[in-house]
N, C-alpha and C positions, 0 to 999 in steps of 0.2 A: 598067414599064421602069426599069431603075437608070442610070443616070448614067453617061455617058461615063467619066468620072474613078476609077467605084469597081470597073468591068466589069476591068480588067487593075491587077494591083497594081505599085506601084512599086518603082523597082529597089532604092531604103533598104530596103524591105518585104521584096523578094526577099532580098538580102541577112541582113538580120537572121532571118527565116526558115530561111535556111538554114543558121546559124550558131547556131541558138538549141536546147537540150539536149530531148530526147524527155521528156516528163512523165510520171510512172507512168500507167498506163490508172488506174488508180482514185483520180484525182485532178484526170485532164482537165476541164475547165469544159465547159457548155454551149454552144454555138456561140450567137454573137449576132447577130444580123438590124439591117443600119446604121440609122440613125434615119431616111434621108433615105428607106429603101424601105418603104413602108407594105405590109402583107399587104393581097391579095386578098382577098375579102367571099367568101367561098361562096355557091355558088346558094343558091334557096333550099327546092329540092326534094332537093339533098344528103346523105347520107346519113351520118354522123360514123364511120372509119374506126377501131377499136381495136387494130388490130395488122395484121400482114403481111396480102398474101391468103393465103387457105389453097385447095388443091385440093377441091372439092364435086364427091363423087363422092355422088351420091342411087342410092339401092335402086330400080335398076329390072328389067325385063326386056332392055332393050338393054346394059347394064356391070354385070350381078348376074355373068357369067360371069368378067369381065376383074378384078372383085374379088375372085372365089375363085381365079381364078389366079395373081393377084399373094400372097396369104394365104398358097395351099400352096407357092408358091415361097419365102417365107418362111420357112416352117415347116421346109422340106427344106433350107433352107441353115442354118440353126439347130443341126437334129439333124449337118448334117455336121460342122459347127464342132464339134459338141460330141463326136463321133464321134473326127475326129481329137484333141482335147485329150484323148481317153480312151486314145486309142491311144499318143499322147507322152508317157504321164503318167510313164513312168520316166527318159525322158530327159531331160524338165523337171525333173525332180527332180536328176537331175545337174547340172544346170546351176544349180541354187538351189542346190546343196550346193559348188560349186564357187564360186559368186558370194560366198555366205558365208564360205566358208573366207578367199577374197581379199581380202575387206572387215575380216578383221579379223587379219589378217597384215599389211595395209597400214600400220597403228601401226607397228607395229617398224619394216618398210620408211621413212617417213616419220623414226624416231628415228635410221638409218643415215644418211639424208640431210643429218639437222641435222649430223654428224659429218662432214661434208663426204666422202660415198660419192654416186657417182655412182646415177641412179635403177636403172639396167639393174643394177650391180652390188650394189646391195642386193636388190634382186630376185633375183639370182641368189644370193647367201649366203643370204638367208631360205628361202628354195626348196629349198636343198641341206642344209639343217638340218631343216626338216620332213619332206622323202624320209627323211632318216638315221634320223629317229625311226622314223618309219612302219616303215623295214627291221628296226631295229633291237627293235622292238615284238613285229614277226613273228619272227625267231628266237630271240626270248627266251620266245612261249610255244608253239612247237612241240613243243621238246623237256620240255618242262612237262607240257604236255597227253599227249603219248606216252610221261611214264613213269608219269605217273595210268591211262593207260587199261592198261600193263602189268600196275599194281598191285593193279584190279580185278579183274584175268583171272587173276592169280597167286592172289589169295586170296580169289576169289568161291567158290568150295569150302568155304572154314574157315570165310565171314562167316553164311554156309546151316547150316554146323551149328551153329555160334553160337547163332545167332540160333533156332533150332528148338530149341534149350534155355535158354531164357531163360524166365523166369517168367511175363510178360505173354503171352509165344505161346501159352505153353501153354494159361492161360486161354481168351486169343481162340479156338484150337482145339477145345478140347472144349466151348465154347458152339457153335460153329459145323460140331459134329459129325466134327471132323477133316477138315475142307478146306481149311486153311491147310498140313496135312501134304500133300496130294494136290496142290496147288498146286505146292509146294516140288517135289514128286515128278516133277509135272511138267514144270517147268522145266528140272529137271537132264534130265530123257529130254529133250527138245526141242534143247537144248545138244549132247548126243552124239550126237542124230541125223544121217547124213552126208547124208541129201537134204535137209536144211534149209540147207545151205551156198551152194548157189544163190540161199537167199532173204535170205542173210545177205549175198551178192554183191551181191546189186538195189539192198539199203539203202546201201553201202558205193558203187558207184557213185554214187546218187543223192547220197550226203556229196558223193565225189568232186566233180559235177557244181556242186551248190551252194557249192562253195569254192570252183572256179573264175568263175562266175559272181560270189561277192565278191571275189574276184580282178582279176577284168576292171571290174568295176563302181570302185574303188579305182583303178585304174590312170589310170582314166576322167577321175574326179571330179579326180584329182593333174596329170593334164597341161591340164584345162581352168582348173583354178586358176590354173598357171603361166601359158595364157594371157590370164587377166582381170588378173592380178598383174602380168604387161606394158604391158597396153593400157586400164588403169582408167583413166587422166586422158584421155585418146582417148575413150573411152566418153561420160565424164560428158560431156565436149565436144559429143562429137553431138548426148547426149541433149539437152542445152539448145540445142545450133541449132534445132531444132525447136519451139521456144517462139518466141512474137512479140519483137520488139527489144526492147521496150519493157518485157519481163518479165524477162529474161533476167539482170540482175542480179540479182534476189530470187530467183527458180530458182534460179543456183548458189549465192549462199548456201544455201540453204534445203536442198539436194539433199547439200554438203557438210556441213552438221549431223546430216542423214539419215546419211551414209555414215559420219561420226564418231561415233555412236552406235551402231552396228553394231560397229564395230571397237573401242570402249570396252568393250561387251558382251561380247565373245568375248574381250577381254582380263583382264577381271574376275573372268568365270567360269571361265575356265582358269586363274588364278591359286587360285578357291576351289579347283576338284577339286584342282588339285596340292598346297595342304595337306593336302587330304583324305586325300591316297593316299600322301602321305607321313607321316601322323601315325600311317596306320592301318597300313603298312609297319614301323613303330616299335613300335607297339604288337605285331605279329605275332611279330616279333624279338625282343620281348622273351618274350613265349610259345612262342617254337620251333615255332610254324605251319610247316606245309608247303608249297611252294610260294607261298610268302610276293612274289615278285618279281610273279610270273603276275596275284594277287590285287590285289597294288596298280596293275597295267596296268588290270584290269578295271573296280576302284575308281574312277581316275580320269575314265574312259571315263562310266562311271554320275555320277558326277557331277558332269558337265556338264549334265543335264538339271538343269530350275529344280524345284523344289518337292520334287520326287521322286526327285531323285538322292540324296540322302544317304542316305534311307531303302531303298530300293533296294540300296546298298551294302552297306548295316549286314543286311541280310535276308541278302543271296547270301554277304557274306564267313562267317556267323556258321553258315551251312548249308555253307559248304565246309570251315568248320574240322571241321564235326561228320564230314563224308565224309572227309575225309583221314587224323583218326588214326584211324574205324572203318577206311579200305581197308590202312592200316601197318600194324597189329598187332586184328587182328581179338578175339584174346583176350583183350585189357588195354585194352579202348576208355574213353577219359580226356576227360571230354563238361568239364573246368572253364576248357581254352583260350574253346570257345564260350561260357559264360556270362560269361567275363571282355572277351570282344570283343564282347559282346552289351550289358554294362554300360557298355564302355568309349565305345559308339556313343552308349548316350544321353546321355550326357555332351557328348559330340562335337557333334552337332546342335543343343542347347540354345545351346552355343558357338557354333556358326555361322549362327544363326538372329539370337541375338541382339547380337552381337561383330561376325565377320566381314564376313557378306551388309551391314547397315548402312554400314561403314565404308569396305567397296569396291564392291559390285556398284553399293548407291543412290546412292553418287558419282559415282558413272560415267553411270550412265540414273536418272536420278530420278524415278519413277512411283510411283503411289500402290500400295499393298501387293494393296488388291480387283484393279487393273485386273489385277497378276501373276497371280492367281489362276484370273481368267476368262480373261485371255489364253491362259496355259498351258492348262486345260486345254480350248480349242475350237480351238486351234492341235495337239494333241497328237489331238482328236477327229480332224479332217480331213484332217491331212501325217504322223500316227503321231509316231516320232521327230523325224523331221525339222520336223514343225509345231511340237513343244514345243519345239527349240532355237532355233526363227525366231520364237515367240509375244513374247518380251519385247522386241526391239530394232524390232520392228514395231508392237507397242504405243507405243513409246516415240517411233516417228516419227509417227504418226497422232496423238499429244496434241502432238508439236512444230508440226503443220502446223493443229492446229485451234488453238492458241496465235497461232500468226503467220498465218494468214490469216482464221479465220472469227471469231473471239474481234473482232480490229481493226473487221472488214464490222459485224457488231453494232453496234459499240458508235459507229460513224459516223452509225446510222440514229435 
């Protein structure tokens, strides 16, 4: 029995108790037992406790059935769980593609603020700047793209004879018995046939279909930005009520340096592609490339991906110069644009590999070069695109959180 005196605590005690600051959980002391209460003796047939009790279900014949039924109801809630995340998995995607965009458009948002803009209406000029590019993206290569596909269709006739007089065809031809002719041959009859026009309609709707689809998908991902880009400090809010009181400081920091790294990233690397695509816009311009604007949209777009986007760019642009002055002038095809934007890339890369990426991207998220590597590409394995542009700022927060939480645990033990 404990003592009258120590059974209610007193009112200084209550007092200061209740005035006295929450202590991290991982700092609390162990609770002390008063001098004046000695512990109980344990029997001595006792048994020494190691942990919780645990439920003892034993293999029998009376609960072998109530175990298999609790298993396959397991089982089946499992596969539905996974069922449905299989069935979301393009809507989750919007919603990650939506989250990102607003995590790292919130920088700027955050830079309008310091200028004393209120939050709604940074939000709202940021937002009305992103739409404009977006529109402004799209009708710049509509009419791009439709007057390349005109220029195919005008001189796909001259590129066929051209090209069926050229030296290497003829080689490959008469190795191959004359079935690169009968090829040709047949193509053109397949072209003038008028019951094939049906099946040229199927493909052409099915374009149709898929551009509306990235249509609607676009539409999608832009109104759900706008509303994460309203309601992000609401969010993180939540998200940390949900933590114990007593974490709840270290969470938002922790969660705010997450969110800051996201939006450092997307800042970084959009500022590389937009060198990119404009160095390599320059460079076009100075070569008299054809649809040179369309090229550097695309440019920039590719090089937003980590590791792979420059290369990538340097591949497509250096294969579009070769298509364009073959589809212009089928009988003076001039291949020295492509080798000069082919030389002009490797150059470019080495620059930004060793210059650029350093001086901004690793300022911004500072990782080790292996973890980019593997990040990129098992993030690129599993979400495609979308994983390779999520792989680096997710990296970047899983060493921030094994830094400040499991690095500290260690080194306490």
């Amino acid at each position: 029995m404990l003592p009258d005196d120590t059974a209610s605590p007193r009112p200084s005690d209550a007092s200061s108790a209740a005035t006295a600051p929450i202590p991290d959980v991982d700092q609390v002391p162990e609770p002390t037992r008063p001098a004046s209460a000695a512990p109980e003796a344990p029997p001595a047939d006792a048994q020494p406790r190691s942990g919780p009790r645990r439920l003892n279900l034993a293999l029998s014949s009376d609960n072998s059935f109530v175990i298999g039924l609790i298993g396959t109801l397991g089982v089946l809630t499992a596969l539905l769980i996974g069922g449905m995340i299989s069935s979301s998995a393009l809507i989750i995607t919007y919603i990650g593609a939506a989250l990102f965009l607003a995590l790292g458009l919130d920088p700027i948002v955050r830079a309008l603020m310091r200028m004393h803009l209120p939050r709604g209406l940074a939000v709202l000029v940021v937002f009305l700047v992103f739409v404009g590019v977006i529109v402004g993206v799209v009708f710049l290569m509509i009419p791009a793209i439709n007057q390349q596909v005109e220029d195919a269709v005008a001189n796909a006739p001259v590129l066929a004879d051209v090209i069926s007089h050229q030296e290497w065809f003829q080689q490959v031809n008469e190795q191959l018995g004359g079935s690169m002719t009968a090829w040709l041959d047949s193509a053109q009859t397949y072209i003038s046939n008028p019951s094939n026009v049906l099946q040229l309609a199927g493909g052409l709707m099915s374009f149709g279909a898929g551009v509306t689809t990235a249509l609607s998908a676009t539409v999608i991902i832009v109104v759900l930005t706008l509303y994460f880009m309203v309601s992000l400090q609401g969010l993180k809010r939540g998200l940390i009520s949900l933590m114990p009181a007593s974490k709840r400081v270290r969470a938002t920091r922790l969660s705010n340096r997450v969110f800051e790294n996201v939006g450092k990233y997307v800042v970084s690397q959009t500022i590389i592609a937009l060198i990119n695509a404009v160095c390599a816009y320059i460079a076009m311009s100075i070569l008299g490339v054809r649809f040179r604007e369309v090229l550097a949209v695309v440019i920039f777009l590719l090089a937003l991906l980590p590791l792979v986007g420059s290369l990538s760019a340097a591949t497509l642009t250096t294969l579009m110069t070769v298509v364009t002055q073959v589809l212009a002038d089928p009988t003076d095809i001039n291949l020295w644009p492509a080798l000069f934007i082919l030389v002009y890339y490797l150059v470019y890369m080495q620059i930004e590999a060793y210059v650029l990426t350093p001086r901004i991207v690793n300022r911004a998220v500072p990782i080790p070069g292996v973890v980019v590597v593997i990040a990129a590409l098992l993030g690129g394995s599993l979400l495609g695109v979308f994983g390779a542009l999520l792989s680096i700022p997710t990296a970047a927060s899983v060493i921030l959180l094994i830094q400040e939480i499991w690095i500290p645990r260690q080194d306490q033990r």
